[in-house]
N, CA, C and O atoms as a GROMACS GRO file, in nm:
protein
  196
    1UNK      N    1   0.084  -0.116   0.000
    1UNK     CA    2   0.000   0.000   0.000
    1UNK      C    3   0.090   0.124   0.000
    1UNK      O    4   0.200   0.126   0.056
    2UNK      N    5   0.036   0.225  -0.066
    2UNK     CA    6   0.130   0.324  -0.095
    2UNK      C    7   0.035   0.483  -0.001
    2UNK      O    8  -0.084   0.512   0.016
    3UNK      N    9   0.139   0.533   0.030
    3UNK     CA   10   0.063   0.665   0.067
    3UNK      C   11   0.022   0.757  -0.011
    3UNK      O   12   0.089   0.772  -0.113
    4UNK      N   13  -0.106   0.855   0.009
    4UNK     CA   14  -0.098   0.962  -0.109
    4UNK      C   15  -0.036   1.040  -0.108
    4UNK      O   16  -0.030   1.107  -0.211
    5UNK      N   17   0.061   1.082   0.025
    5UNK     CA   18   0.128   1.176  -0.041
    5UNK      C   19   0.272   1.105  -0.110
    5UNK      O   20   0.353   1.184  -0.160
    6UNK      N   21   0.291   1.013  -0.112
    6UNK     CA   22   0.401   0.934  -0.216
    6UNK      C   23   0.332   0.949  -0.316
    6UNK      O   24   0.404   0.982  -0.410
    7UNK      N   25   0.242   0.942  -0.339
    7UNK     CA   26   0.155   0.882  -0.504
    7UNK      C   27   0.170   1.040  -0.510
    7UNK      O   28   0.243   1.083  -0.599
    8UNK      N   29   0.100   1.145  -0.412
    8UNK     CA   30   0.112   1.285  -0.506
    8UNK      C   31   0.286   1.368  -0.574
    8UNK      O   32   0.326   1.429  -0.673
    9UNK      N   33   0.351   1.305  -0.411
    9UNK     CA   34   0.503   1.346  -0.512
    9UNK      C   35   0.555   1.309  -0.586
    9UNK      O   36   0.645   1.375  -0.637
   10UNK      N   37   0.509   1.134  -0.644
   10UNK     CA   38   0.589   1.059  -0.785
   10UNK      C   39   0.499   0.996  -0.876
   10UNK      O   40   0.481   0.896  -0.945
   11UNK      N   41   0.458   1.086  -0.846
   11UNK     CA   42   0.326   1.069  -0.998
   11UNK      C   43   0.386   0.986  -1.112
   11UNK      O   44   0.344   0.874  -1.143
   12UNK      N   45   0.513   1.065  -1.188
   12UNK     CA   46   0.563   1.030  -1.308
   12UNK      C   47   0.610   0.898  -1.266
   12UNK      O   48   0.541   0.811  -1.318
   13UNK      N   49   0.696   0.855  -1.197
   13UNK     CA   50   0.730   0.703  -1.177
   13UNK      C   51   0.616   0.618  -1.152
   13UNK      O   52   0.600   0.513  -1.215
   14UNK      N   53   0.534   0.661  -1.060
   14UNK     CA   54   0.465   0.573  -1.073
   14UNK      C   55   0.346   0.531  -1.200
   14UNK      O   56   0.314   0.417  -1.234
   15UNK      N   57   0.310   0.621  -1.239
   15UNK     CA   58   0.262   0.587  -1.423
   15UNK      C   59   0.308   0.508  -1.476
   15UNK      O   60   0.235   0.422  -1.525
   16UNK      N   61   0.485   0.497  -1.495
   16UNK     CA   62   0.580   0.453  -1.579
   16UNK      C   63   0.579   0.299  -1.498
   16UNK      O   64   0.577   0.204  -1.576
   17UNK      N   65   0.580   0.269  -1.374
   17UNK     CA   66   0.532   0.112  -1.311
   17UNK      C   67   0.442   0.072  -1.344
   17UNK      O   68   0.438  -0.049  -1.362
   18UNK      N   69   0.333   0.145  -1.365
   18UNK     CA   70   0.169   0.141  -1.363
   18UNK      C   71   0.157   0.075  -1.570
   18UNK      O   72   0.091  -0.014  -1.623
   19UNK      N   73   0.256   0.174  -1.621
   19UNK     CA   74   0.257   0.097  -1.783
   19UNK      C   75   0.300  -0.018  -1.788
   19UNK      O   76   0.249  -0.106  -1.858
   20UNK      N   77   0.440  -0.038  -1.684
   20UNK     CA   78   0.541  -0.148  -1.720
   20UNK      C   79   0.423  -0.256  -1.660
   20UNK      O   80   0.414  -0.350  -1.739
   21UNK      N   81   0.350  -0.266  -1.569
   21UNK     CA   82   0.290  -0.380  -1.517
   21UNK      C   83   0.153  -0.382  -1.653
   21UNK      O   84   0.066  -0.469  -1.662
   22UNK      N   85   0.162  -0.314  -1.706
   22UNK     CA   86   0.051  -0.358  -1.852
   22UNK      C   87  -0.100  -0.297  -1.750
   22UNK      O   88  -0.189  -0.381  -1.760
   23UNK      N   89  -0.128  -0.216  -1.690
   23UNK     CA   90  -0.217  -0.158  -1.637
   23UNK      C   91  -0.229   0.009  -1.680
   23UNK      O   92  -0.125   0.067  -1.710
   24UNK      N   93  -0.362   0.086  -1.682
   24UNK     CA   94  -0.380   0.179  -1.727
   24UNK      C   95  -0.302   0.334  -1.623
   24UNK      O   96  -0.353   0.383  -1.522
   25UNK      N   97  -0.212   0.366  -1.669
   25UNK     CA   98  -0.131   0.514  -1.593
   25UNK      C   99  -0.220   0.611  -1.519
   25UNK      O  100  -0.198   0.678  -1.419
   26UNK      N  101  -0.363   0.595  -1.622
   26UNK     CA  102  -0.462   0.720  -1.572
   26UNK      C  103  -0.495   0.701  -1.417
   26UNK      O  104  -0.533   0.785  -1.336
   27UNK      N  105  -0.465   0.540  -1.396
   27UNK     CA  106  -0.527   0.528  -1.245
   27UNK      C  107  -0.495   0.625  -1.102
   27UNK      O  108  -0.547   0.656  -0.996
   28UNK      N  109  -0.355   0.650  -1.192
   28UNK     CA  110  -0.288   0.757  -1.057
   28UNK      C  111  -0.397   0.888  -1.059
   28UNK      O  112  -0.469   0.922  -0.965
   29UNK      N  113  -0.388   0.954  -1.193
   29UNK     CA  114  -0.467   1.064  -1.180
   29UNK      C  115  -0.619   1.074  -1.161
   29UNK      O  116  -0.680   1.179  -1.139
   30UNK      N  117  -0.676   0.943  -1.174
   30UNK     CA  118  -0.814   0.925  -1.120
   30UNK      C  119  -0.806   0.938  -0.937
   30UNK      O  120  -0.874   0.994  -0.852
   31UNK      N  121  -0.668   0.842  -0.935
   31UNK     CA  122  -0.677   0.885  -0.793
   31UNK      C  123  -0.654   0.999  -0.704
   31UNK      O  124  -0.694   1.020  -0.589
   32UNK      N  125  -0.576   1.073  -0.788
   32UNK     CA  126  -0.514   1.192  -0.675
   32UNK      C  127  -0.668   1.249  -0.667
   32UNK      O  128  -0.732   1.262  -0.563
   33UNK      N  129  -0.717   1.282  -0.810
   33UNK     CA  130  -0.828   1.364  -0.838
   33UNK      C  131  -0.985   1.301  -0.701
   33UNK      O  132  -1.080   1.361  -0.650
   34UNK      N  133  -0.944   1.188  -0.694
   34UNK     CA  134  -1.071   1.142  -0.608
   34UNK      C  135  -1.058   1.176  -0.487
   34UNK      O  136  -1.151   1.240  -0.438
   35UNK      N  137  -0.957   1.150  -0.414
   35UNK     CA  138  -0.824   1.224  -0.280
   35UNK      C  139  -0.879   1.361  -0.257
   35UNK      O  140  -0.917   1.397  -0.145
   36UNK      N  141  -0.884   1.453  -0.387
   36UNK     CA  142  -0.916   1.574  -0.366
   36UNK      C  143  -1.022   1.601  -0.338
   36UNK      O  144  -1.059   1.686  -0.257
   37UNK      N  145  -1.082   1.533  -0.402
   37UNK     CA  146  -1.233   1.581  -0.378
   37UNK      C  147  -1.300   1.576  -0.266
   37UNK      O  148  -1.379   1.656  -0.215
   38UNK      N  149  -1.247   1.430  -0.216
   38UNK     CA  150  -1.292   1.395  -0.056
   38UNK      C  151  -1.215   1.482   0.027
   38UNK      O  152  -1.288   1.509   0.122
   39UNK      N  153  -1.114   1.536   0.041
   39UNK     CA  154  -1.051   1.601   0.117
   39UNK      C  155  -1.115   1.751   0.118
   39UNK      O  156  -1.110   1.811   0.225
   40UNK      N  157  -1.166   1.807   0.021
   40UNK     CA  158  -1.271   1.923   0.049
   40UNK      C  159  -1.389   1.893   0.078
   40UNK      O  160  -1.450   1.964   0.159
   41UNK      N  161  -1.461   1.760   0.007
   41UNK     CA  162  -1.582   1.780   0.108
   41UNK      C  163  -1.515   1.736   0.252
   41UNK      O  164  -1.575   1.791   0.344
   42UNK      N  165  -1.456   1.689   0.276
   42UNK     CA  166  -1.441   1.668   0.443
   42UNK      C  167  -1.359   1.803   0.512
   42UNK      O  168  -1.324   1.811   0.629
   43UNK      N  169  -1.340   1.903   0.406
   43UNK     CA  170  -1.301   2.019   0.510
   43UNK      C  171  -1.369   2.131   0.455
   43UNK      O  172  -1.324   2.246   0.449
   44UNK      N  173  -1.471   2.094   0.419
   44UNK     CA  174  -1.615   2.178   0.383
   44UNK      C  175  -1.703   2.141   0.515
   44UNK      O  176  -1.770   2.221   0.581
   45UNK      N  177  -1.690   2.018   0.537
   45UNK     CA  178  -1.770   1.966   0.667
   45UNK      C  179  -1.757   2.015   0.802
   45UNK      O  180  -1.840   2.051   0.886
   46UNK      N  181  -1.627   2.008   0.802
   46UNK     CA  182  -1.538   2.044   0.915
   46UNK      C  183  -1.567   2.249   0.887
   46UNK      O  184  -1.605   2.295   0.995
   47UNK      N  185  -1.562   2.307   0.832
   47UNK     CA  186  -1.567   2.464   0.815
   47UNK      C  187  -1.710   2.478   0.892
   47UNK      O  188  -1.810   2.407   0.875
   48UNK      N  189  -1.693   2.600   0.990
   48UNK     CA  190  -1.862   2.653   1.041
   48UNK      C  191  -1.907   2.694   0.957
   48UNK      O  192  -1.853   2.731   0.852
   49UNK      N  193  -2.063   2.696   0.998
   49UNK     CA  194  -2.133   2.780   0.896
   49UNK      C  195  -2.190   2.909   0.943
   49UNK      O  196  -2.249   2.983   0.864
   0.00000   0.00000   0.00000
């Protein structure tokens, strides 16, 4: 298991593992992108209103 913030600082290597194992590269950037999203709604949650 990898951390996100490893996956957010080596994006490019890890793509280039992600090809060599015959699997799709985009997965990283589906993931950071999903990471993000939850991480604002959960500090949208966390913000008063």
């Amino acid at each position: 298991m990898l951390d996100i913030n490893y996956i957010r600082d080596n994006q490019e290597s890890l793509k280039k593992a992600i090809t060599n194992k015959q699997f799709d590269p985009t997965l990283v950037d589906k993931l950071i992108a999903k990471k993000s999203k939850n991480s604002v709604a959960k500090a949208t949650l966390i913000l008063p209103i």
